[in-house]
N, C-alpha and C positions, 0 to 999 in steps of 0.2 A: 311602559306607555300603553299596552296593548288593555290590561286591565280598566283605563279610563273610558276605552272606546271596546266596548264587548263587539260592537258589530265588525272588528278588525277582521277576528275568524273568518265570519261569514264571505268578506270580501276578497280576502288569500282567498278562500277559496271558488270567489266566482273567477280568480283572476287564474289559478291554475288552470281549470275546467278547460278557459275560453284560451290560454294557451297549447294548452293538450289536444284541443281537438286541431291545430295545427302542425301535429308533434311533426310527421315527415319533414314540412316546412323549417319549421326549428331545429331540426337535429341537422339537418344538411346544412341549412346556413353555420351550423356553428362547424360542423366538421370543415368546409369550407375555410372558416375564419380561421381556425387555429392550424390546418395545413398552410397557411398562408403566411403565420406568423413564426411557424417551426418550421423549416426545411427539413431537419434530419428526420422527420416521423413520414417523408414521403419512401415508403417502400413497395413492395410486391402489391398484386391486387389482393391478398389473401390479407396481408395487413393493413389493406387501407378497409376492406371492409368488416375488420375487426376494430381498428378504431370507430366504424360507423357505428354498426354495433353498440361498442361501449359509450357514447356519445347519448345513444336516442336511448340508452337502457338507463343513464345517468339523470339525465332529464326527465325521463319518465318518473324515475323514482320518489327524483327530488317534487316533482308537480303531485304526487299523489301524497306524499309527505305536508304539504304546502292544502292538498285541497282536505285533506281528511283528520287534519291536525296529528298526526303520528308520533309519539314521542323517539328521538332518535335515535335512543339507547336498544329499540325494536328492529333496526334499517342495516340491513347490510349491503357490502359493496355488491351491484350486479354482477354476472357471471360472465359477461361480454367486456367489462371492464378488467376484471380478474385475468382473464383468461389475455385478453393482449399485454396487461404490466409482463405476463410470460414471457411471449413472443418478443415483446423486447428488448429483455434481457437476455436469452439468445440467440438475440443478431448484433449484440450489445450497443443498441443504443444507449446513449447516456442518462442516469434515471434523471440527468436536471430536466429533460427536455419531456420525460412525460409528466413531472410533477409541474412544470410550468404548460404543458397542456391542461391542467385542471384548472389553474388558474386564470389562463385566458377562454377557457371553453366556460367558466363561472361568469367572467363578465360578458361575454355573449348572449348566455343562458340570462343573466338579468338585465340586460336593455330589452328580450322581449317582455319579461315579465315587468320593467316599468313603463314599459308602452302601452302595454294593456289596463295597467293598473291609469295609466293619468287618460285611459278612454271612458275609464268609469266617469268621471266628471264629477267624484265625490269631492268634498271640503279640506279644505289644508289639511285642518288638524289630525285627518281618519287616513287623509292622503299618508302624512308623515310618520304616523302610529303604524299604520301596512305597513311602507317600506323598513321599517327599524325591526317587524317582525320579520320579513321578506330576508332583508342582512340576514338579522341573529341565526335564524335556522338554518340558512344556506350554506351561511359558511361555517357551521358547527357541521353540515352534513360534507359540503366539501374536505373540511378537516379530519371527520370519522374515516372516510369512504379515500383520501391520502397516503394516512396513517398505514389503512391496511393495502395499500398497491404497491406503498413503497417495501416494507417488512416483504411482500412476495415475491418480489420483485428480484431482492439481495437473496431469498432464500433459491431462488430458480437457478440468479445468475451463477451460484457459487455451486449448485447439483448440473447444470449443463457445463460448466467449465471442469467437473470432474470427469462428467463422463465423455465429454468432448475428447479428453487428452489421457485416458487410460490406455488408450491402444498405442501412443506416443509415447507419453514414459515408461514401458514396455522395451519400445526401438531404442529409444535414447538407452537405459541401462544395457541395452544390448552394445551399444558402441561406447558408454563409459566404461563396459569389465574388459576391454578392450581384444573382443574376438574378432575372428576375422568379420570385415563388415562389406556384401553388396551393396555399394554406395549408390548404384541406379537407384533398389527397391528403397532402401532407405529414405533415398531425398524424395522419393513417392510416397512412403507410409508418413511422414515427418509432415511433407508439406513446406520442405525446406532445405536447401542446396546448402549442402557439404565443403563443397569445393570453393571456397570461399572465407575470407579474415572474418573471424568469431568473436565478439566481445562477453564472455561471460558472466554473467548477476547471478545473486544471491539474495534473495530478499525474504524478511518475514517480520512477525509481528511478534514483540517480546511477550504482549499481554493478550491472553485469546479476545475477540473482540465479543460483546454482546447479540447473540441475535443470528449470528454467524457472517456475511458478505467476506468474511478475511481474504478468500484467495480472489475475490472482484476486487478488492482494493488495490491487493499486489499486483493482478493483472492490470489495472489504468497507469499505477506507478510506472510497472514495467516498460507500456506503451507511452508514455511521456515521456521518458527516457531519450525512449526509441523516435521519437517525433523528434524533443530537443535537440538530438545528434542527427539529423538525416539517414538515416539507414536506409538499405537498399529496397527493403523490403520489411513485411512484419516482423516482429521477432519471434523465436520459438520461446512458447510458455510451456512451462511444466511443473502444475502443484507437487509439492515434496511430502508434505501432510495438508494439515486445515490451516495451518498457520505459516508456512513459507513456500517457497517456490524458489526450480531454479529457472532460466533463462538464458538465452545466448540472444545478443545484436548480430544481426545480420550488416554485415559492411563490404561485401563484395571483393573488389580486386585491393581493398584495404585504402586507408585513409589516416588523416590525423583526427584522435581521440580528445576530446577535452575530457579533464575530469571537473575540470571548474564549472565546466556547466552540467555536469550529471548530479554533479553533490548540488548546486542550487536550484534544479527539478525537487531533489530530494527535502533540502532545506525547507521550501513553500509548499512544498504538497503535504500529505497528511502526516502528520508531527508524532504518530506513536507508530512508524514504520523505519527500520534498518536495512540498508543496501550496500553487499558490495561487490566490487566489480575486483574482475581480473583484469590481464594486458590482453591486446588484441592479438590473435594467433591462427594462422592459415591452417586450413584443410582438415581432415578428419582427425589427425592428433593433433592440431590447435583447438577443436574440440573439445578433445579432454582436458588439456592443459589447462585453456584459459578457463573452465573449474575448475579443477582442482586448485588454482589460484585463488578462486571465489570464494570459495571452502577454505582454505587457509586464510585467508582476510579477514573469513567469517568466525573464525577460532579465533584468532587474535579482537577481534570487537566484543565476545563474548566474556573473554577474560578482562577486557580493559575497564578501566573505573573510568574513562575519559567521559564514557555517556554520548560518541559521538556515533551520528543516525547512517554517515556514510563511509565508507572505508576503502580505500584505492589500492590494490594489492602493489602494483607498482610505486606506493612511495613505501609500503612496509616492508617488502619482502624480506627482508633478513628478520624482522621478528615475530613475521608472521611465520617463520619455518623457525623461530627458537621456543615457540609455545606450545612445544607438543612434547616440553620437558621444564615446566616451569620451574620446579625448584631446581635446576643444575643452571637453569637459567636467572635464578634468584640472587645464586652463589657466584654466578660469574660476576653478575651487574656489584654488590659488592667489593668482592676483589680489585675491580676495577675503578668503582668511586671512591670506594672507603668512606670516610665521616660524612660523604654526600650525600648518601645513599641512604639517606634518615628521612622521614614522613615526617619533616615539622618546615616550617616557613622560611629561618635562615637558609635551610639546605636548597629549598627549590629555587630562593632567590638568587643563589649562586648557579645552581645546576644550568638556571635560565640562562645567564648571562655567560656562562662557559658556553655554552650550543650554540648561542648567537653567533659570541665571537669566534668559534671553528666555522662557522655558516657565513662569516666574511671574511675566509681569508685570516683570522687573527689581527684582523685592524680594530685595534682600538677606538677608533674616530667614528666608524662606521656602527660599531656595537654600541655606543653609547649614543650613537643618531637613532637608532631602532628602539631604545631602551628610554627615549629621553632623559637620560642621565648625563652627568659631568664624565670628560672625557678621564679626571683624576680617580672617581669611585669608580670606575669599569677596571682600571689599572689594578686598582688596590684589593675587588672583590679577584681579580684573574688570582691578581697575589698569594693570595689568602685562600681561595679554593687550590693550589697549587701547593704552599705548604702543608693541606688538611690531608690531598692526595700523595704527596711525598715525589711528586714527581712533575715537572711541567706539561702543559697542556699538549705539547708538539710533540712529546717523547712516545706515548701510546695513541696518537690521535686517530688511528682507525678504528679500532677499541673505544675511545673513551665516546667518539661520533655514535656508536653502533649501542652504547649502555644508553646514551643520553636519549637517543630516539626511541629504544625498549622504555626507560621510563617514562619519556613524555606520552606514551600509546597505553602500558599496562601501570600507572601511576604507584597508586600504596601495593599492587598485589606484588610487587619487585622489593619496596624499601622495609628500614627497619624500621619497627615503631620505636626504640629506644630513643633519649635523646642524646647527641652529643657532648661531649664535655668541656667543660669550661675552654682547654687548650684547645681546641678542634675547629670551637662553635666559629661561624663566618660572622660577623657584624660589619655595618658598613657605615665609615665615616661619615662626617660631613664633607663635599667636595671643597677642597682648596685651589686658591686663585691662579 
């Protein structure tokens, strides 16, 4: 458009000019407006006049971009802008709330520039040619000058979170190699009461992420967590490398735990992230414990084909303590299933409908309501897994409970690939009347 009308330039840039020389005026109304529209960016006076700051240095740049035709591949972010995406990130504000400050402080920034622009009194067509070039550049500079607040943003949060917490995981390994521990100085260096039911996490990322933010991730996970469950107070974070972290929930004189709602934080939040959690456990060795549960949850997810992102040491606990010898653990599960214990389709469809039916009681009626099946094929597969194992379901049934729930967690790394044989194989009827 702007090629039809040559005189566009010249008008941008009487319209810059005649906004610029009101810049104070302008940059306070908009710092104004976007305090107004974002609550969490009201902090310190150090940060309010760093957001001013980046505001009038923002505006400025963009008016002299706009008056002098500047191509934008030449424009970098101010240094007033820069310098608070820092700030914060270590007081960790949320980056949605500064990137939607650019976007609200953009529409601000352009109602005065169409105000000025419809004082000119010039003609539709020169009117509508400005404003499409007035768009196009702004928000390709809003977009340049984004790009780079956010990238510094994740790179600060994730160097203040190291150094934040180096002198912390310090103390912590001091009370995980389990010396003697001054519990005063401790919950003074920590920032964090001892004396008190501990939920421990483990969390990390299997793929290093791009760009770095990894341990900002895990710390928002951690603290969503911790918000979903009410905890008494914040939680302890502690980066482990660049890519996991451990953590303890803070729960006080103790409470009931959901895991239903920590795995559906986990579920909706960021989808290339694994957690898991211990049981809650009092005082300065519930401390250790409910890790070292974490860590053992955390073995067992690593080994497992299941692909699953949260892991609950209290429903695994026996095979999260049998994978710290997987093959004698390979050879039990075996022994125990026999022809079941194959990695092919017939076997799992049995394996399923045996766990069920231990997981009701051995009611038939009940497995085949969970299974939508006929209550005659639940009978016949029990049958038939039951010959394949040479022995009835009720005969080993804490065993055979304890193989079925290793496989259902650590899937083909337990079974055999071979297939079963003709006499073995499970098949399953048609259901009769």
């Amino acid at each position: 458009m702007g090629t039809e009308f040559p005189e566009v330039g010249k008008t941008l840039s009487v319209v810059a000019a005649n906004v610029a020389s009101r810049l104070p005026e302008v940059s306070r109304d908009i710092w104004d407006y976007v305090l107004d529209e974002i609550p969490k960016l009201r902090g310190d006076e150090l940060v309010l006049k760093l957001l001013h700051a980046s505001v009038a240095e923002n505006a400025a740049t963009l008016l002299h971009v706009f008056e002098n035709d500047i191509p934008l591949d030449n424009v970098e972010g101010p240094a007033a802008a820069l310098e608070y995406a820092r700030r914060l990130a270590q007081r960790s504000v949320p980056i949605s709330a500064l990137v939607r400050s650019y976007r609200i402080g953009h529409w601000r920034f352009l109602q005065w520039c169409l105000e000025e622009l419809h004082d000119q009194g010039i003609g539709e067509d020169l009117f509508a040619a400005t404003v499409w070039r007035m768009l196009t550049v702004s928000f390709g500079y809003i977009d340049r000058v984004t790009e780079h607040v956010i990238e510094l943003y994740r790179l600060e949060q994730e160097r203040w979170l190291l150094g934040q917490t180096a002198g912390r995981a310090a103390r912590v390994r001091e009370i995980l190699a389990e010396q003697e521990v001054d519990v005063d100085r401790m919950e003074s260096a920590l920032g964090y009461r001892l004396r008190q039911v501990h939920l421990g996490l483990v969390a990390w990322l299997p793929v290093p992420t791009r760009g770095g933010g990894g341990l900002a991730r895990l710390d928002r996970i951690t603290s969503a967590i911790a918000e979903e469950l009410n905890c008494s107070a914040r939680p302890l974070f502690i980066p482990h490398d660049e890519k996991s972290c451990w953590a303890w929930l803070p729960f006080g004189s103790g409470g009931e735990v959901s895991f239903e709602r920590m795995w559906g934080v986990v579920e909706v939040g960021d989808p290339s992230m694994c957690v898991c959690a211990g049981r809650p456990e009092p005082g300065v060795e519930g401390f250790r414990w409910t890790h070292r549960q974490a860590l053992r949850a955390q073995e067992l997810a690593a080994a497992s084909s299941s692909g699953a992102r949260f892991t609950a040491y209290s429903r695994v606990a026996p095979i999260a303590l049998m994978c710290t010898n997987i093959d004698d653990v390979r050879i039990w599960i075996r022994s125990v299933l026999g022809p079941l214990a194959v990695d092919d389709e017939p076997a799992a469809r049995s394996r399923e409908t045996v766990r069920i039916f231990l997981d009701t009681g051995c009611s038939y009626t009940a497995t085949a309501r969970r299974q939508i099946l006929h209550k005659n094929t639940v009978q016949y597969r029990i049958r038939k897994a039951e010959e394949a194992m040479g022995h009835t379901v009720q005969e080993q049934r804490t065993d055979l409970e304890v193989a079925l729930l290793a496989v259902q967690y650590l899937g083909s790394t337990l079974l055999a690939a071979t297939t079963m044989s003709q006499e073995s194989a499970i098949s399953v009827p048609p259901p009769s009347g």
